[in-house]
N, C-alpha and C positions, 0 to 999 in steps of 0.2 A: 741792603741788609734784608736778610730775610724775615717774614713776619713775626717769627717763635724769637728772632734772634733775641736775648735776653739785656741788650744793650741800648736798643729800640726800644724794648716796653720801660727801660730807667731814664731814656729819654725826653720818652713821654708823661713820666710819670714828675721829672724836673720841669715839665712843661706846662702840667696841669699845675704844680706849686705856686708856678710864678704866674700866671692865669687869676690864682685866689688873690695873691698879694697885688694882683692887679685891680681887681674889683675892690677890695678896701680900698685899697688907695683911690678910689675913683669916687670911693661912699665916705669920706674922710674928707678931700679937698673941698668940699663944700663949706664945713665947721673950720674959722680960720684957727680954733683953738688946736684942733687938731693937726697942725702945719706940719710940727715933727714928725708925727704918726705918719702923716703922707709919704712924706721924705723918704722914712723907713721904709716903709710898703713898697715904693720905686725902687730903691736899690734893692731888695730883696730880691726882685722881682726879677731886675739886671741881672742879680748874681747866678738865681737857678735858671735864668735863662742860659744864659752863659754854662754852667756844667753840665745842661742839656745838650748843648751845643760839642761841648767838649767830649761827651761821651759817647 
C-alpha cells in the first residue's frame, strides 16, 4: 500500500488502540482486584487488532 494510502494510516491507527489497551492491561494484572479490567484490556486489544488487520 502506498504511504498516503488512507487505509494504512486506519490501520495503524487500530494498532496504536490496541497498543493502549495493551499497556493497561499490563498496569492492571498486577492488582488481582483488577482481574476483569485485565480481561477487558486483552480482548480489546484482540479485537482492534483484529480490524487493523482486516483493514
Amino acid at each position: 500500500m502506498p504511504p498516503r494510502d488512507p487505509r494504512a494510516r486506519l490501520a495503524r491507527d487500530w494498532l496504536a488502540r490496541a497498543e493502549r489497551d495493551l499497556r493497561l492491561a499490563r498496569l492492571a494484572i498486577s492488582d488481582p482486584a483488577l482481574a476483569g479490567l485485565t480481561a477487558f484490556h486483552c480482548q480489546q486489544a484482540a479485537e482492534k487488532a483484529l480490524k487493523a488487520f482486516l483493514t
